[in-house]
Phi, psi and omega in degrees: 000309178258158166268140170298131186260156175251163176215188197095006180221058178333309183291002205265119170285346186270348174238353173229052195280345213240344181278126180260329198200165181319287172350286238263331204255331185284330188285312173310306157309323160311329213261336175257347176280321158295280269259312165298317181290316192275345152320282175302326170252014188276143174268159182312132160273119198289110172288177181246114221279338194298288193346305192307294210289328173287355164272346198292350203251025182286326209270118163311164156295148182127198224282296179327296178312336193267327184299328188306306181295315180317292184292341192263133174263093181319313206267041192213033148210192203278148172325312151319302187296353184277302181318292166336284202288319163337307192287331183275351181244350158309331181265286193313296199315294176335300191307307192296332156330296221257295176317288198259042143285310158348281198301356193251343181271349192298320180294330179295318188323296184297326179280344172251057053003289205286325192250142174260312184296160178292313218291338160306333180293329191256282193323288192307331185295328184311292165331281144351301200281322179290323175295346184248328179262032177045112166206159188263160185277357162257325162322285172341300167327277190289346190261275197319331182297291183314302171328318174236076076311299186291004169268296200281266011165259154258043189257054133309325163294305194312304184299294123032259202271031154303285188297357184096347206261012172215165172255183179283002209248323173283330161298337186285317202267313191266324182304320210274342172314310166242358169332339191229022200233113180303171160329296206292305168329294189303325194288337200282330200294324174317291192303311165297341189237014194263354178292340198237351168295012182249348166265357185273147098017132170313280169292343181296317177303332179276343185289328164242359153297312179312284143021237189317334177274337182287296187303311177270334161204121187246039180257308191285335188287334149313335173269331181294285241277290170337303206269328108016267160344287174292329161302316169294348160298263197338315190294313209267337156323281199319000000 
């Protein structure tokens, strides 16, 4: 019936064209505090939850899809449909993912702003990170490492998981896939496998990461294959 009025900008020509005086602005508020209380109490039309759940797999990650799952009672459907809802709350968990690896490379961003040396820059970013997600200093560590490969690096993965279409346990199998992959390499090796990585397996992805890493520089895989070798000498010294 009513348009949501937003308020707090009494000067907003889009929202107060009409307002001649302090009265008037005040009335307007009266007026948006019913139009919010009867909002907040109209009741709910009773969805039908099999429907929700046989639309879900329709639905992108995001606001919509997360208000669906919230309201649909996994158990008041068929085992198929449960499956349905599983898989919808595996893409939002993915989407959400991904928002706060965004958010973690935002900080590294901001801390080399604050700092001129790298290493205050990864110490403060850590730091940040750890104190707001209760993390051990080496957890902080490894999370921020992932945040910026899927930023700088690869993202294409990120987007990947952004959209739902891989989980963090396959974003993980390939960032960790390509870690010893100049940029232009990694990104090409990504870019070939990321179309078939929401059907493989973690390991079938590392497996074909290795692959594709022979084929786009079999200079470096060599030097892996080498450096490998010798580290099990040290080891069989030892």
């Amino acid at each position: 019936m009513f348009d949501t009025i937003h308020l707090g900008e009494p000067t907003d020509p889009d929202h107060l064209d009409d307002v001649e005086s302090f009265e008037d602005y005040e009335a307007f508020e009266r007026l948006a505090d019913i139009i919010q209380l009867t909002q907040q109490t109209a009741p709910v039309v009773p969805r039908d939850p099999k429907r929700d759940a046989r639309e879900l797999d329709a639905v992108p990650p995001g606001v919509p899809l997360a208000i669906m799952v919230d309201q649909l009672d996994v158990d008041a459907v068929t085992g198929h449909e449960q499956v349905a809802v599983l898989r919808a709350q595996q893409r939002q968990a993915s989407h959400h993912q991904a928002q706060v690896y965004r958010a973690m490379a935002a900080i590294a961003a901001t801390m080399e702003d604050e700092f001129d040396d790298e290493a205050s820059q990864d110490h403060a970013a850590t730091a940040e990170i750890r104190a707001a997600l209760r993390l051990t200093r080496r957890g902080a560590d490894t999370e921020l490492h992932m945040a910026l490969e899927l930023v700088q690096r690869v993202p294409a993965v990120l987007d990947a998981l952004d959209a739902g279409v891989i989980d963090n346990r396959r974003a993980r199998a390939i960032v960790h896939g390509v870690t010893h992959l100049a940029d232009d390499t990694a990104q090409q090796v990504t870019d070939a496998i990321i179309d078939d990585a929401p059907r493989l397996t973690t390991g079938q992805l590392a497996a074909r990461l290795r692959k594709l890493a022979i084929t786009v520089d079999p200079h470096q895989a060599e030097k892996r294959y080498r450096h490998a070798v010798e580290q099990r000498a040290i080891r069989t010294q030892a």
